[in-house]
C-alpha positions in Angstrom: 0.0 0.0 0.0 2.7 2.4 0.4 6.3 3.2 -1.1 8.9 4.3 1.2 10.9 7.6 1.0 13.3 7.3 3.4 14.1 6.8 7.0 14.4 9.8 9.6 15.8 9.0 12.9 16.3 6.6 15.5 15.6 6.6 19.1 16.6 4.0 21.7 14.7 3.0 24.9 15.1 3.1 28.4 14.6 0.4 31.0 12.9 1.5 34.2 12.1 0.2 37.9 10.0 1.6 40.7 12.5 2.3 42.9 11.4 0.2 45.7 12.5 -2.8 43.8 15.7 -4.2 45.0 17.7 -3.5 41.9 20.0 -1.2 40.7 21.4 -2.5 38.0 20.5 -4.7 34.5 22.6 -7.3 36.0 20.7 -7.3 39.4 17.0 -7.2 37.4 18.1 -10.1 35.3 19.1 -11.7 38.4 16.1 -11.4 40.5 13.8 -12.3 37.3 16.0 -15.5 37.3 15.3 -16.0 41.0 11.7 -15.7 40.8 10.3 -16.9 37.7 7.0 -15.5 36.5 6.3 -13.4 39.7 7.7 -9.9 37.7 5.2 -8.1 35.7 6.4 -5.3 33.1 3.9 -2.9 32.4 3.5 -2.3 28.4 1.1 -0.6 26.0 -0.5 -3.5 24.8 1.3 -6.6 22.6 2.3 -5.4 19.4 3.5 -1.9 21.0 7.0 -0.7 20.7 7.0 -1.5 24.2 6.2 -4.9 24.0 8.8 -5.7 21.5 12.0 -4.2 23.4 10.8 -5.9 26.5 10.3 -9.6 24.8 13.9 -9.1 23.0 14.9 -8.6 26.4 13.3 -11.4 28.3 14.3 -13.5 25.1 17.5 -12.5 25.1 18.1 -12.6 28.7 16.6 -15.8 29.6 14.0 -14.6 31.9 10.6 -15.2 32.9 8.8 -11.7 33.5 5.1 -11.4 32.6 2.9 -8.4 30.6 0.7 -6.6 32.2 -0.7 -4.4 29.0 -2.5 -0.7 29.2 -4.4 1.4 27.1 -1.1 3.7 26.2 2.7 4.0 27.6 1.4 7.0 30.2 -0.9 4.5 31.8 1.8 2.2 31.6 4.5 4.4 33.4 1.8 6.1 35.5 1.6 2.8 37.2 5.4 1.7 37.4 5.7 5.4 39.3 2.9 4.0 41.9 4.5 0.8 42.1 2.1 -1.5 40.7 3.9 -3.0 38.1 7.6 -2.9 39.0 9.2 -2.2 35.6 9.1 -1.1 31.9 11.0 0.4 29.2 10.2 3.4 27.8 11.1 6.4 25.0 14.1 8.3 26.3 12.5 11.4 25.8 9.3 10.4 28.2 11.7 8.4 30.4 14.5 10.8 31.4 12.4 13.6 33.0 11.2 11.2 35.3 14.3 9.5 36.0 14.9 13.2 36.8 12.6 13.5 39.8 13.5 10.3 41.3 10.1 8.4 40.4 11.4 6.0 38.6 15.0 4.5 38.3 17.0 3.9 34.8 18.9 0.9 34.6 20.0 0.8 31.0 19.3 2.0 27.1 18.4 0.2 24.4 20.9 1.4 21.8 23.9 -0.1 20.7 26.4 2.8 22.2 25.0 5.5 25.4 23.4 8.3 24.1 24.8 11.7 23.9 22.3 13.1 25.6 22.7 10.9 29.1 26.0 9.6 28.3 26.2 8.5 32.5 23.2 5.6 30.8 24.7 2.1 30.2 23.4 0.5 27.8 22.0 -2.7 27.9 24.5 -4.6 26.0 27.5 -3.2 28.3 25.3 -4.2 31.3 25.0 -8.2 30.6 23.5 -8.5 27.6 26.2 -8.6 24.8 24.6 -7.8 21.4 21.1 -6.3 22.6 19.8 -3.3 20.2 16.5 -1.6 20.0 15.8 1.2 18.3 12.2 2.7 17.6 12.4 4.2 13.9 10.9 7.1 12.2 10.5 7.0 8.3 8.8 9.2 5.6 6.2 7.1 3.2 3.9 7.9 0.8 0.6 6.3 -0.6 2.4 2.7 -3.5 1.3 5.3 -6.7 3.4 8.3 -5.7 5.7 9.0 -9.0 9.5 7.9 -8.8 10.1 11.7 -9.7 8.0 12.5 -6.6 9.7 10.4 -4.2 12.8 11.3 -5.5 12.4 14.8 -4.5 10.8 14.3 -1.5 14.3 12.3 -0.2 16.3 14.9 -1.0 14.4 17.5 1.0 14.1 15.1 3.6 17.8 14.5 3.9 18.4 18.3 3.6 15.6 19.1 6.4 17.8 16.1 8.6 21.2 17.8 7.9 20.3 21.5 9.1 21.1 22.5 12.6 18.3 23.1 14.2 16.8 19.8 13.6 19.8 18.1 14.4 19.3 19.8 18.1 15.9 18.5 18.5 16.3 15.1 17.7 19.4 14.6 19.6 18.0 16.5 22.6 15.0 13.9 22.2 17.8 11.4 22.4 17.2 10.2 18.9 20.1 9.6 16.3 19.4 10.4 12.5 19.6 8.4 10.0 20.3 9.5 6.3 19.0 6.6 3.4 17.6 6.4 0.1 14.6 5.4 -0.6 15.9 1.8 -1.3 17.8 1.7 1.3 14.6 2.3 3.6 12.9 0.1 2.0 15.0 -2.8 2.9 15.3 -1.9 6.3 11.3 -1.8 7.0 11.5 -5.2 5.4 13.9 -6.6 7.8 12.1 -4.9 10.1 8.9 -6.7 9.7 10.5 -10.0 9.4 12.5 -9.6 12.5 9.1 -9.1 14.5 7.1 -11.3 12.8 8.2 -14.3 14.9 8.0 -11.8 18.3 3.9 -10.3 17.5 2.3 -13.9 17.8 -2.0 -13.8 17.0 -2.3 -16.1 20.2 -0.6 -13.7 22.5 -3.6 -12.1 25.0 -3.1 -9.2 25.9 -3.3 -9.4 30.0 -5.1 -6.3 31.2 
């Protein structure tokens, strides 16, 4: 249904505890999850969410057994991580660091595969235990599958402008995000990988638990 112009940025993900949990590191979580198998809940914004995917990666490639206890958005979801009702999560490092700020909620790690510029202090995740682990929510520009190749064409080159000028660069990164420069092929193939990657993660018979 649709053609792709080009990719835009990427931003990596946080991992978050209620601070009354007795963690305070990724190593120490993936610990007490190994201790006490199927008694920690992550809160998520339903299976299929962003949220959801980072988190089963992790409990994949961690080895743990943590269950998900799925809301109606991400702020309901952190909302009830700051209360303590659901003891962990991960979260956008934009909505996630202003938090971490006021000492509601405790950061453990990021998703990405180096710290981020912005909060260089984070670990990530793969530093912390977990060699290999990446996540990355993505941004891209697409258009309806009969947009003209001249079209397209045009529009990635004034997308890759708008991404190379200053001020934009100082949003994204103060969002936390990294840019990301492609052709439209080149976008292309990664949404395909994309999609095949989570394919095997977003099973129909997963229930959503809340």
């Amino acid at each position: 249904d649709f053609t792709t112009i080009g990719l835009a940025a990427r931003i990596p993900m946080v991992l978050l505890v209620n601070p009354s949990l007795p963690v305070k590191s990724v190593k120490e979580l993936i610990a007490l999850a190994k201790s006490s198998p199927g008694k920690i809940n992550y809160a998520s914004a339903g299976t299929g969410s962003a949220i959801f995917l980072v988190t089963e990666s992790f409990k994949s490639a961690t080895d743990i057994d943590i269950v998900q206890i799925a809301y109606q958005g991400g702020g309901p979801a952190l909302a009830e991580v700051i209360g303590g009702q659901v003891p962990m999560m991960f979260l956008t490092i934009a909505a996630a660091m202003g938090q971490v700020k006021g000492g509601r909620v405790l950061a453990l790690g990021i998703s990405g595969a180096q710290r981020s510029p912005a909060y260089p202090e984070l670990p990530t995740i793969a530093e912390s235990g977990v060699p290999g682990f990446e996540f990355h929510l993505w941004q891209a520009m697409i258009a309806p599958a009969s947009t003209t190749r001249p079209v397209i064409t045009r529009l990635n080159r004034e997308l890759n402008a708008a991404l190379a000028s200053s001020d934009v660069k100082e949003r994204l990164s103060g969002l936390g995000a990294e840019i990301v420069v492609s052709t439209p092929e080149q976008a292309t193939e990664f949404i395909r990988t994309e999609v095949e990657r989570w394919r095997k993660t977003i099973k129909p018979e997963m229930r959503i638990d809340r």
